[in-house]
Backbone as ProteinMPNN parsed JSONL, in Angstrom:
{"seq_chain_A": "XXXXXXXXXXXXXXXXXXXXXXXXXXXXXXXXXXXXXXXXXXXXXXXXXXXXXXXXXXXXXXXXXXXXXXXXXXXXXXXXXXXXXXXXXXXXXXXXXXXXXXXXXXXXXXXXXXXXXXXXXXXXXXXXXXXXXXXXXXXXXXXXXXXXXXXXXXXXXXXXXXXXXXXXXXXXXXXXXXX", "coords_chain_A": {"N_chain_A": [[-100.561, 143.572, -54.312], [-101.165, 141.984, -51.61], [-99.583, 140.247, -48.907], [-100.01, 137.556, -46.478], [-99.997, 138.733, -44.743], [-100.201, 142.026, -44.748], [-101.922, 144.559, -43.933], [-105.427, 144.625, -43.15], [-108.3, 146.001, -44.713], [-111.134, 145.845, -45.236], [-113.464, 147.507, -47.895], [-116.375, 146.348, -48.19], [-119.369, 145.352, -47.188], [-119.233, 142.021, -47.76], [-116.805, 141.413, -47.33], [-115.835, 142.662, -45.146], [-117.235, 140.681, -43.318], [-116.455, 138.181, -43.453], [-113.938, 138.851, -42.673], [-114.75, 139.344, -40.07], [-115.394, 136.797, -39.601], [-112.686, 135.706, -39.522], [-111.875, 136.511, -37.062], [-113.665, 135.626, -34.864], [-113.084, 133.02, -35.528], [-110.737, 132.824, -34.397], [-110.828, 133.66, -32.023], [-112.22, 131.537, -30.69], [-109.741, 130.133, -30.912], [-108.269, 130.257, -29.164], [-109.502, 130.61, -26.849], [-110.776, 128.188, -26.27], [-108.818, 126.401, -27.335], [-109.02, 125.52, -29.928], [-107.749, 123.814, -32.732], [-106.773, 125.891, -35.152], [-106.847, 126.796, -38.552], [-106.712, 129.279, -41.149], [-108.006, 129.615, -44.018], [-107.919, 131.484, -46.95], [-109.683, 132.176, -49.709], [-110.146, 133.058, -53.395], [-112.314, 134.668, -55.077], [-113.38, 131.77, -56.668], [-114.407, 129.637, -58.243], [-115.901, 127.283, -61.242], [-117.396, 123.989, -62.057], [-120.764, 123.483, -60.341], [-120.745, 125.737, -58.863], [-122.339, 128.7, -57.594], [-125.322, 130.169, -58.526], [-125.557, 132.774, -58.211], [-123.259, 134.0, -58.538], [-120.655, 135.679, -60.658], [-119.259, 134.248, -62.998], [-121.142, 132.309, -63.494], [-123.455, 133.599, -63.864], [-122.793, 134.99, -66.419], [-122.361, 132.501, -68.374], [-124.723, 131.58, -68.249], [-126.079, 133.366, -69.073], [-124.773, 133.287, -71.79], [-125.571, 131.2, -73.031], [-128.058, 131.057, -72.862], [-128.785, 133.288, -74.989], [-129.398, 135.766, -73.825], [-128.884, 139.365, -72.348], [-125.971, 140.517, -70.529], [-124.903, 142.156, -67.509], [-122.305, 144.454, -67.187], [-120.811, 145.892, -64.177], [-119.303, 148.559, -63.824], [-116.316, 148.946, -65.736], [-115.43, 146.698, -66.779], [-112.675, 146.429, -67.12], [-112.054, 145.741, -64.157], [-110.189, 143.341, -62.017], [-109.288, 139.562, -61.44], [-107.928, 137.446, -59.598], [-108.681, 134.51, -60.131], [-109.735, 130.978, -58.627], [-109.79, 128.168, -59.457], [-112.25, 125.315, -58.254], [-110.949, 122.87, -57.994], [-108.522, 123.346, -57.541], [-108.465, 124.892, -55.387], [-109.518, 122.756, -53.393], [-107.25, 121.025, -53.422], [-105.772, 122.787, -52.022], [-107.039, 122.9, -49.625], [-106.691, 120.047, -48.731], [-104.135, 120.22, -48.683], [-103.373, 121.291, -46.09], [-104.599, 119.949, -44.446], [-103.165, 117.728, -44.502], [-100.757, 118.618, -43.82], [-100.656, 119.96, -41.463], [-99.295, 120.376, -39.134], [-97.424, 122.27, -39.652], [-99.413, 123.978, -40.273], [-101.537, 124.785, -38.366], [-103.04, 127.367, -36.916], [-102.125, 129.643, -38.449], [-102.439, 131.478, -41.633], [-103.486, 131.579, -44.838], [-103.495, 132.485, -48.185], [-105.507, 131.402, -50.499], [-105.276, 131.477, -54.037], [-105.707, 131.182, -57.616], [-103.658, 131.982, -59.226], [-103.183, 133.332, -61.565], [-104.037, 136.421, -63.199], [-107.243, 137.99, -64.112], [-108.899, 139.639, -66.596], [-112.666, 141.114, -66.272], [-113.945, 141.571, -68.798], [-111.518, 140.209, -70.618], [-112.63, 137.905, -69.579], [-115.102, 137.19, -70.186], [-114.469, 137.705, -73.49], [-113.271, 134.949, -73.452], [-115.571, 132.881, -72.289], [-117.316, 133.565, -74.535], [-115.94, 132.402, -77.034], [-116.06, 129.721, -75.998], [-118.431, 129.104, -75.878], [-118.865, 129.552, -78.169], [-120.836, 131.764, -78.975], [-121.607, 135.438, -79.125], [-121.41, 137.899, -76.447], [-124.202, 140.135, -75.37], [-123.32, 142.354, -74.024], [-123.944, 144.864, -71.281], [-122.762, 148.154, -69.821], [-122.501, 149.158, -66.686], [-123.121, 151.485, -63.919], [-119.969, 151.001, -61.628], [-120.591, 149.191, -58.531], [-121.102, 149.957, -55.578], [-118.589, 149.819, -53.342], [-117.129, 147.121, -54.655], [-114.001, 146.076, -55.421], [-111.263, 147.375, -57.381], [-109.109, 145.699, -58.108], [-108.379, 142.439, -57.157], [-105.966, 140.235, -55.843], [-104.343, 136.919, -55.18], [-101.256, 136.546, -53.305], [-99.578, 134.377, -52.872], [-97.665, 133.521, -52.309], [-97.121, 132.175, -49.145], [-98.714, 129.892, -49.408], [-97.308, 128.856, -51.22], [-94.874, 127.897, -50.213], [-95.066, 126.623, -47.655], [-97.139, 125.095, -47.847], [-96.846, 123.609, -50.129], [-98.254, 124.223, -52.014], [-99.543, 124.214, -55.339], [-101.195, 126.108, -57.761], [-102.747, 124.538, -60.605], [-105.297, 124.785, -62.527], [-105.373, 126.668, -65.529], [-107.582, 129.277, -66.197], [-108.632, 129.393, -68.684], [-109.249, 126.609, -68.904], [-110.48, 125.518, -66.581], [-112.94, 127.174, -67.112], [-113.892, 125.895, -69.305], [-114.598, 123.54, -68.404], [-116.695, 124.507, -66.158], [-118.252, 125.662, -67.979], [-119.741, 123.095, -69.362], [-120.448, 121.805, -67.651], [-122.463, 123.474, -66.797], [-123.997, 123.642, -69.096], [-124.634, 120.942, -69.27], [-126.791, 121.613, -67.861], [-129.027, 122.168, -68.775]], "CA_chain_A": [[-100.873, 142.184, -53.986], [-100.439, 141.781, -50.43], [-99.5, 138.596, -48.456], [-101.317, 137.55, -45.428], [-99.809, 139.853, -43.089], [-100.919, 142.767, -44.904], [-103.557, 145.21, -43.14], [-106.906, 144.312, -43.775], [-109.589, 147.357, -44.553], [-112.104, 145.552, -46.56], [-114.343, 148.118, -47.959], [-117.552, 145.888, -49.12], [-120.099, 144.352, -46.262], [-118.87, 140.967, -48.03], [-115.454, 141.639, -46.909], [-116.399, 142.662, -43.572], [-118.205, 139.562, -42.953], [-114.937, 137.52, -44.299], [-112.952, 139.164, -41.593], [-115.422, 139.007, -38.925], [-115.561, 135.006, -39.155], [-111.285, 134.667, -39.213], [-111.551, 136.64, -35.837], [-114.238, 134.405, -34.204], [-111.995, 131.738, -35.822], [-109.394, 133.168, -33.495], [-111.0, 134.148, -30.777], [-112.402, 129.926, -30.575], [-108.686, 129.315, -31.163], [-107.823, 131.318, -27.88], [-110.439, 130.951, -25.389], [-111.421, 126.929, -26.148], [-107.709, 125.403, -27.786], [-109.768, 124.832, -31.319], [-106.966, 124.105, -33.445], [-107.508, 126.865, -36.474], [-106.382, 126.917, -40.018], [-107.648, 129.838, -41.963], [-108.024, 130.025, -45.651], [-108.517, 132.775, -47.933], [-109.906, 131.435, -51.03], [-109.618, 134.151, -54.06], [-113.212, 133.91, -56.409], [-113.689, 130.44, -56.514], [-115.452, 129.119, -59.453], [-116.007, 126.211, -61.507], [-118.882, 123.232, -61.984], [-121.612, 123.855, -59.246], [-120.904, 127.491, -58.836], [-123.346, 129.535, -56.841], [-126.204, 130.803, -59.111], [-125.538, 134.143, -57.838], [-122.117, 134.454, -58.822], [-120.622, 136.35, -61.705], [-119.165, 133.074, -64.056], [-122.531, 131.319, -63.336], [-124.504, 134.018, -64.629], [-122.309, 134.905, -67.452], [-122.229, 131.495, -68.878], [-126.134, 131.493, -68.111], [-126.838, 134.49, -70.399], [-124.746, 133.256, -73.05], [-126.481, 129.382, -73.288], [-129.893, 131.356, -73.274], [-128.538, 134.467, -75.14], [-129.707, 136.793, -72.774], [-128.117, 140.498, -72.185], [-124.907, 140.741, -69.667], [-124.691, 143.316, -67.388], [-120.85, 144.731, -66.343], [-121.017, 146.709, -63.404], [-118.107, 148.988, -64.198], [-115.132, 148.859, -67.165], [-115.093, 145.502, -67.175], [-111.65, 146.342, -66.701], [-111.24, 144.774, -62.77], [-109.294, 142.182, -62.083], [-109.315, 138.72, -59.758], [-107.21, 135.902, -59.361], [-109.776, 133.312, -60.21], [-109.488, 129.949, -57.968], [-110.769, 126.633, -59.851], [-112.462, 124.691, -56.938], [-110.045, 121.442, -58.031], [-106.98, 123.936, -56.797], [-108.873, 125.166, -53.88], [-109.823, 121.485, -53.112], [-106.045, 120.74, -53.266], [-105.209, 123.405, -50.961], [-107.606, 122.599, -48.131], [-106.11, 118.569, -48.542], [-102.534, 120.326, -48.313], [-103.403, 122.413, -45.203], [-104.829, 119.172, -43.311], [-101.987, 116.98, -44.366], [-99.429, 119.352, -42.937], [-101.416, 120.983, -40.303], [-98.449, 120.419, -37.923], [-97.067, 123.562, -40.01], [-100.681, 125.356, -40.894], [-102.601, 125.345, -36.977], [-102.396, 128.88, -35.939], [-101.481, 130.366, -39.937], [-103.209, 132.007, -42.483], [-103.15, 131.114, -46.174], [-103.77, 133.062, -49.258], [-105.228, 130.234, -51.877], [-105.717, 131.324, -55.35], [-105.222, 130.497, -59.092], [-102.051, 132.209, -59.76], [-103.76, 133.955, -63.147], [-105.145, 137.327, -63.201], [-108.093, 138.095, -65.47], [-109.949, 141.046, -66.307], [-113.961, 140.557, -66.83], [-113.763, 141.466, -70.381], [-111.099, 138.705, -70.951], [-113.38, 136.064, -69.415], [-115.963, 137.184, -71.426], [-113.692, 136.956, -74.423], [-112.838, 133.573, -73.209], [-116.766, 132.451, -72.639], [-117.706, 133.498, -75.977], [-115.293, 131.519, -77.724], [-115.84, 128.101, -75.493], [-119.756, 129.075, -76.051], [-119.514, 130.291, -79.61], [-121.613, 133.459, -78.423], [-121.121, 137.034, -78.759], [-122.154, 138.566, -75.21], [-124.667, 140.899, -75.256], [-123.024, 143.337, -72.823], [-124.394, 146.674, -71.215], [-122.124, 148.543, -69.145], [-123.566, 149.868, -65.859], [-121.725, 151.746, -62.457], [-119.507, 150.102, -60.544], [-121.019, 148.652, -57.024], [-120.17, 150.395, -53.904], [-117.978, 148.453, -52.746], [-116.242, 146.751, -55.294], [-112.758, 146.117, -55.13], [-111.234, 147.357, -58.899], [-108.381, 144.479, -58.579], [-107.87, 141.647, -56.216], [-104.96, 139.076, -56.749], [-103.882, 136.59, -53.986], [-100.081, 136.351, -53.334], [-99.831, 132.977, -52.965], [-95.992, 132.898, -51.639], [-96.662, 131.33, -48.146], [-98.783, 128.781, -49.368], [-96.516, 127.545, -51.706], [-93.678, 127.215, -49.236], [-95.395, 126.206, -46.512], [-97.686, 123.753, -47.99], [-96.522, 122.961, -51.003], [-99.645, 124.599, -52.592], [-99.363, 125.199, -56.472], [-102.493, 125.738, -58.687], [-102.869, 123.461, -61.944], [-105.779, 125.031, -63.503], [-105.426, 127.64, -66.076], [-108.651, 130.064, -66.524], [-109.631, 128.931, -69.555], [-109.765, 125.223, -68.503], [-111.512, 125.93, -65.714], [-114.163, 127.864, -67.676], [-114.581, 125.083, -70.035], [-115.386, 122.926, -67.154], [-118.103, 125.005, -66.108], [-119.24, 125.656, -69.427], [-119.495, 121.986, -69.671], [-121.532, 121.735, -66.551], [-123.378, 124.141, -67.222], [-125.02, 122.947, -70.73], [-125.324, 119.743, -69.175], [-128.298, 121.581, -66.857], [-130.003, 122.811, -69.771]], "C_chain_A": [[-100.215, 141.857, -52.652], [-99.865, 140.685, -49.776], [-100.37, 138.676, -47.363], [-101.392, 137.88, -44.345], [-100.31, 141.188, -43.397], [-102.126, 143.112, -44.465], [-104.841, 144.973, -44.092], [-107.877, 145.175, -44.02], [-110.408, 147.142, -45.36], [-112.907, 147.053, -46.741], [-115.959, 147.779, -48.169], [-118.503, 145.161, -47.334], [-119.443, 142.772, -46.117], [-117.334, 141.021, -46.972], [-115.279, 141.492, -45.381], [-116.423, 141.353, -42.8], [-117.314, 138.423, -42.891], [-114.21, 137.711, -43.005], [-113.371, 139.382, -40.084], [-115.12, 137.369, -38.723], [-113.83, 134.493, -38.821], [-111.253, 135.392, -37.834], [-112.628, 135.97, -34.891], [-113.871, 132.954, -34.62], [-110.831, 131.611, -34.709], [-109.394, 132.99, -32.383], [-111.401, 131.831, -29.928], [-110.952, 129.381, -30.086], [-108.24, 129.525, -29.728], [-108.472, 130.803, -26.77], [-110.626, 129.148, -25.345], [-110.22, 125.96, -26.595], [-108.008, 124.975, -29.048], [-108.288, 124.782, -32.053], [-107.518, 124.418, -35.026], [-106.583, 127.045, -37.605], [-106.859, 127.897, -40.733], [-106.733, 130.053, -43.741], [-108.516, 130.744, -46.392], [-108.615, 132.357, -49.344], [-110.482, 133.039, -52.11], [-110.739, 133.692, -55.33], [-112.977, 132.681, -56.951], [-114.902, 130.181, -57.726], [-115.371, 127.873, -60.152], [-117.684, 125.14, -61.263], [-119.691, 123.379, -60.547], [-121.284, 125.306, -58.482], [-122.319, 127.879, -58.559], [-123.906, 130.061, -58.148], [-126.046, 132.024, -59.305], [-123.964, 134.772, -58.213], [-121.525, 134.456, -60.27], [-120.469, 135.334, -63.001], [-120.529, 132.307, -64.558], [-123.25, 132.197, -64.203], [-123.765, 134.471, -65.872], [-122.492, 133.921, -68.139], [-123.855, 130.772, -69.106], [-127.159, 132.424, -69.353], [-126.007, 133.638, -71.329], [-125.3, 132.307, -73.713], [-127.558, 130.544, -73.924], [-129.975, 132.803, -74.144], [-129.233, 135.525, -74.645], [-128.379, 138.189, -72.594], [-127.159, 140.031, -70.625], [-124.945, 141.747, -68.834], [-123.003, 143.492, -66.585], [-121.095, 145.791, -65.676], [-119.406, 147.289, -63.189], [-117.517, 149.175, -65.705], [-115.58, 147.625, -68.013], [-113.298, 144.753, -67.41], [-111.095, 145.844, -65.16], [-110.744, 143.4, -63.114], [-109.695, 141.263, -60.728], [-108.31, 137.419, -60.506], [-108.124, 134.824, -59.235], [-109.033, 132.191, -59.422], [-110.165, 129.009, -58.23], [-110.902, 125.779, -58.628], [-111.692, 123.478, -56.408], [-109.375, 122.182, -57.085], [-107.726, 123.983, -55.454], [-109.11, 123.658, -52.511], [-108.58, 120.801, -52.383], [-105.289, 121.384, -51.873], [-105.437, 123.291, -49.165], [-106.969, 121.085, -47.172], [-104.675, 118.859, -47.969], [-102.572, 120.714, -47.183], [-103.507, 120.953, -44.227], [-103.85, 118.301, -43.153], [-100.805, 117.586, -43.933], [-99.962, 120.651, -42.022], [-100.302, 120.994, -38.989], [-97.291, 122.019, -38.031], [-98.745, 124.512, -40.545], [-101.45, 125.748, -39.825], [-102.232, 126.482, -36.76], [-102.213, 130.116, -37.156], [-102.869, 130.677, -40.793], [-102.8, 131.556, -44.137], [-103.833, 131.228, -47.392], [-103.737, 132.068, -50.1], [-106.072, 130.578, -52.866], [-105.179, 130.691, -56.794], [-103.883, 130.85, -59.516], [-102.494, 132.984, -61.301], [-105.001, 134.901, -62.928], [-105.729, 137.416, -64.221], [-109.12, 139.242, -65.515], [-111.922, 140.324, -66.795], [-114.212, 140.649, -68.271], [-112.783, 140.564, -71.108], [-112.029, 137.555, -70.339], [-114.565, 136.277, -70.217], [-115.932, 136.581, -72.786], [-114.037, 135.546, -74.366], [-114.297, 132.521, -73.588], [-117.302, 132.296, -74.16], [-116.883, 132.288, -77.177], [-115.59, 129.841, -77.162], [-117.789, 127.993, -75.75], [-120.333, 128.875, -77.215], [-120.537, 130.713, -79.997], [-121.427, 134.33, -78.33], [-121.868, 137.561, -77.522], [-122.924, 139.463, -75.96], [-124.465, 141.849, -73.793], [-123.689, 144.963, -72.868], [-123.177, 146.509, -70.132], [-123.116, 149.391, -67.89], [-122.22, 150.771, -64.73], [-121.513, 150.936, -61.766], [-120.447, 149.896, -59.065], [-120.301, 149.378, -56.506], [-119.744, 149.494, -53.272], [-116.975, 147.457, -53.249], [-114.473, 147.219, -55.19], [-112.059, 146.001, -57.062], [-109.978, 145.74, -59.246], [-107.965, 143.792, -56.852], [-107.11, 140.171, -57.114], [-104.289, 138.278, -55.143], [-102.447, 136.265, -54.733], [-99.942, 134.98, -52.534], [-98.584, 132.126, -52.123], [-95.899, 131.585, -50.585], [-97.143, 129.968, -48.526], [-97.923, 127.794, -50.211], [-95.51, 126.942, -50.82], [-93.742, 126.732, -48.353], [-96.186, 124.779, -46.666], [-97.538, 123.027, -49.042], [-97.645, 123.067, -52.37], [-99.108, 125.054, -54.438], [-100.68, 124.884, -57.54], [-102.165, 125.602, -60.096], [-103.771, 124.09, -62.999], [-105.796, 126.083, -64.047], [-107.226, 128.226, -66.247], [-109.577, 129.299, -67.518], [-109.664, 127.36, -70.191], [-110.419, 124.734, -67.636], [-113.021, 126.178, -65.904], [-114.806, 127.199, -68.381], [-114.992, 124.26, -69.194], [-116.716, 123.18, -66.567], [-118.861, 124.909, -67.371], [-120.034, 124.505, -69.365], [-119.997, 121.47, -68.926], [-122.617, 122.03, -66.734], [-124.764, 124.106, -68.118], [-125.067, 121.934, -70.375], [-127.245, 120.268, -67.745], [-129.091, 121.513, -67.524], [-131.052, 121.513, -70.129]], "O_chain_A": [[-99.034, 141.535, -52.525], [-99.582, 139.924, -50.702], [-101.251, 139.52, -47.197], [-102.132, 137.694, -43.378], [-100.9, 141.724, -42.458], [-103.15, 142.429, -44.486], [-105.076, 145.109, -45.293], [-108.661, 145.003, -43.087], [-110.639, 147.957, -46.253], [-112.972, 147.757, -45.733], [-116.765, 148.7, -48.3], [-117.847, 144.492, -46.535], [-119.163, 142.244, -45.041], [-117.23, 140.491, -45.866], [-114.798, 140.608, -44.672], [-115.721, 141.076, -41.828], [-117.637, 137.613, -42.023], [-113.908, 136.734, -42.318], [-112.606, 139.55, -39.134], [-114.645, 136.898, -37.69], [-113.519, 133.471, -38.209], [-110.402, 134.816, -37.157], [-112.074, 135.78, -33.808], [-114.319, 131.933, -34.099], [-110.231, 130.615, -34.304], [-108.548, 132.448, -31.672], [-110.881, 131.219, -28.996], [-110.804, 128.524, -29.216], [-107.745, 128.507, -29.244], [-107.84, 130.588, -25.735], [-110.608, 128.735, -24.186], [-110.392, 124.766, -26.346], [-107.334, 124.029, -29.455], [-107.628, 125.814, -31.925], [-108.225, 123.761, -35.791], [-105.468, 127.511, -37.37], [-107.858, 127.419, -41.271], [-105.665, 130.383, -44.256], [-109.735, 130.669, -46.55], [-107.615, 132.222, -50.049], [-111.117, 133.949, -51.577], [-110.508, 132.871, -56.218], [-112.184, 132.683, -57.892], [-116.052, 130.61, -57.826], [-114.574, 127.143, -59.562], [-118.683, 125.42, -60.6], [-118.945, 123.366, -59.568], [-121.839, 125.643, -57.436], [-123.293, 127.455, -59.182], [-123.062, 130.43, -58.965], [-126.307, 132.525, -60.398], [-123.692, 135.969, -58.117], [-121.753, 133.525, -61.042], [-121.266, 135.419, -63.936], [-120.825, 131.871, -65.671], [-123.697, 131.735, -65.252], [-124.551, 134.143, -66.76], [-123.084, 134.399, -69.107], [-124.148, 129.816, -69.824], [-128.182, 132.298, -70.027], [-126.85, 132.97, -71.928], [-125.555, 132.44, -74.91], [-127.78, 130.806, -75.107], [-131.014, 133.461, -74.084], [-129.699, 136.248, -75.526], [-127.174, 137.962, -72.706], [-127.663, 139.305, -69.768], [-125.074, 142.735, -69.556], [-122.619, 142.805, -65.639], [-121.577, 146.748, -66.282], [-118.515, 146.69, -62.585], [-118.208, 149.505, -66.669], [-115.913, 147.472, -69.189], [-112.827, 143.641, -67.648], [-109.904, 145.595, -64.974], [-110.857, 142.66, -64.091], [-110.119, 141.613, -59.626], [-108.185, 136.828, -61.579], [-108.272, 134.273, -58.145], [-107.805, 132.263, -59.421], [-111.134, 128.738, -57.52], [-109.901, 125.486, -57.973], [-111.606, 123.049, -55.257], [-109.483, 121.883, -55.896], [-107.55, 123.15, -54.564], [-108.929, 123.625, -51.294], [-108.602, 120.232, -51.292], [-104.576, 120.842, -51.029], [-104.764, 123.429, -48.144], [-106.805, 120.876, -45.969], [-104.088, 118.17, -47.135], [-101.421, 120.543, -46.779], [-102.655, 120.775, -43.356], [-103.494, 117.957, -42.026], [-99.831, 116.873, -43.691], [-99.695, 121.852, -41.99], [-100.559, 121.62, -37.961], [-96.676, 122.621, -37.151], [-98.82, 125.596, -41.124], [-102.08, 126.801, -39.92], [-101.076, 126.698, -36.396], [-102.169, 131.31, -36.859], [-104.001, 130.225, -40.622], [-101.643, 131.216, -44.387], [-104.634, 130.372, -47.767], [-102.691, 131.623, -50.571], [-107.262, 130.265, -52.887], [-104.323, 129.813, -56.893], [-103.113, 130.079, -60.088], [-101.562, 132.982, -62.105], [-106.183, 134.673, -62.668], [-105.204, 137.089, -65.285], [-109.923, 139.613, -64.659], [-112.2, 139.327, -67.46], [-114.715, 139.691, -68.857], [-113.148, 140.127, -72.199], [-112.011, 136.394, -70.747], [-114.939, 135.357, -70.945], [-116.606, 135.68, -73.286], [-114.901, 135.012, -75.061], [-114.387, 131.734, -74.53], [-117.604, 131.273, -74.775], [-117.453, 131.53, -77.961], [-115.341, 128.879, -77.89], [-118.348, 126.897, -75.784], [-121.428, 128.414, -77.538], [-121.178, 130.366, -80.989], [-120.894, 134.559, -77.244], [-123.088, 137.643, -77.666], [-122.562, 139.711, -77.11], [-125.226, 141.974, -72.833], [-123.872, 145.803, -73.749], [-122.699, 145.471, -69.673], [-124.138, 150.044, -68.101], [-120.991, 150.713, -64.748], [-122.316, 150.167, -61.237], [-121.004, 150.939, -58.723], [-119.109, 149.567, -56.748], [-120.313, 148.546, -52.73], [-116.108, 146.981, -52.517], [-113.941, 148.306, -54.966], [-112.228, 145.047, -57.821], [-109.995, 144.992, -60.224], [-107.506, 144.329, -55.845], [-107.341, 139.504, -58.122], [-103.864, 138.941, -54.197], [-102.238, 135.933, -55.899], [-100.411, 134.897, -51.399], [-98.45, 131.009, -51.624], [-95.241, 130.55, -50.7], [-96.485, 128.967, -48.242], [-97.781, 126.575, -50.11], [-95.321, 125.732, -50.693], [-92.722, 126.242, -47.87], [-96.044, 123.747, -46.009], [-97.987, 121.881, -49.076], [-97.804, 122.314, -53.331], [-98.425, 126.046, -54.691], [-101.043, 123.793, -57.981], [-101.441, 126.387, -60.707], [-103.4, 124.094, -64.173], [-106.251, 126.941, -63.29], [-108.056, 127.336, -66.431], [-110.693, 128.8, -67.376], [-109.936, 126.965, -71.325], [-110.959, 123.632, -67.737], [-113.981, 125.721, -65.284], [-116.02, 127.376, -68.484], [-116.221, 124.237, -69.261], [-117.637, 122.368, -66.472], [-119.841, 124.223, -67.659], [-121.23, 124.786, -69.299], [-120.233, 120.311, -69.268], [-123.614, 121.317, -66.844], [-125.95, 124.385, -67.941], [-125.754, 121.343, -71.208], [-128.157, 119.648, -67.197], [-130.079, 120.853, -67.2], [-131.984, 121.672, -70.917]]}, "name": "protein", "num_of_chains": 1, "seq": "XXXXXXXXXXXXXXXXXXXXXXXXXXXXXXXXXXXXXXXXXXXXXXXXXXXXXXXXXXXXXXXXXXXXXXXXXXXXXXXXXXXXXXXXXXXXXXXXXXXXXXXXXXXXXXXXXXXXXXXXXXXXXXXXXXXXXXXXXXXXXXXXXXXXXXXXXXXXXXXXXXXXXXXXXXXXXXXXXXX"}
C-alpha cells in the first residue's frame, strides 16, 4: 500500500489514462500557473454509480436474479470509496488549498474488501443468493489495490465515515428505487 510518492507503473490502459491526465494536470500547472490539486479517488461507489461498474452490476443481477460473472478468485481486493467520503475530501482539499495546490492525495474508504465479501454483503442487504460463475482474470487487473490514506488525513484532515456495508445499503436502496 503505497503513499503518493510511490512509483507509478500502472499496468491496465485504465491506469495509464489516470496517469496521463495528473501529468497534463502538471504540465497546465507549469507552463500556464493553473493552481492544481490532484486526487486519487480509490473505486468510488455508491447511489448513481456508473452502469458499467462492478457494484452497479452486481446489485443489478441480484434485483433481477440474473447470473454474476467474477473475473478471477473473487479473491482481489479494493479500498472501496463511498462518494459521501470522496465528496468530503474534494470540500477538504478546496477549503485548505493553501496546503493542497501543488500535492497529491490518496482518497479512499479506509476498508479493504474482497469481491466475494461484497457479494456476501449484497446478498444479505438483497436477500439473494448470487448466481456466480467464475471466469479469468482481465489483463490488466490489479489483484489488490488499497489507498494509504496517511497524507490526507494529516494534511487535510480527511477521515472516511462510511463503512462498506452502509454504503452498499445505500446503493442497494437506490438501486430498487429504479426498478
Amino acid at each position: 500500500m503505497g503513499d503518493e510518492e510511490s512509483p507509478l507503473e500502472p499496468a491496465s490502459p485504465y491506469g495509464v489514462t489516470k496517469l496521463g491526465a495528473e501529468h497534463l494536470c502538471r504540465a497546465y500547472a507549469e507552463n500556464f500557473g493553473l493552481p492544481v490539486t490532484i486526487l486519487r479517488f480509490f473505486s468510488v461507489y455508491g447511489p448513481r454509480q456508473r452502469p458499467d461498474m462492478a457494484y452497479y452490476i452486481f446489485i443489478r443481477a441480484l434485483l433481477h436474479d440474473e447470473p454474476i460473472i467474477i473475473f478471477g478468485d473473487g479473491e482481489q481486493s479494493r479500498s472501496n470509496t463511498f462518494i459521501a467520503d470522496c465528496v468530503q475530501g474534494i470540500l477538504l482539499a478546496f477549503e485548505k488549498r493553501e496546503h493542497s495546490i501543488g500535492e497529491i492525495f490518496n482518497l479512499g474508504g479506509g476498508e479493504v474488501v474482497t469481491i466475494n465479501r461484497v457479494l456476501n454483503i449484497l446478498a444479505g442487504l438483497t436477500g439473494k443468493s448470487p448466481q456466480v460463475t467464475f471466469a479469468q482474470a482481465r489483463p490488466g487487473d490489479q489483484r489488490h489495490t488499497a489507498a494509504n490514506i496517511a497524507k490526507a488525513q494529516r494534511v487535510l484532515g480527511f477521515t472516511p465515515t462510511t463503512p462498506v456495508t452502509a454504503g452498499l445499503q445505500a446503493q442497494v436502496e437506490w438501486q430498487r428505487a429504479l426498478l
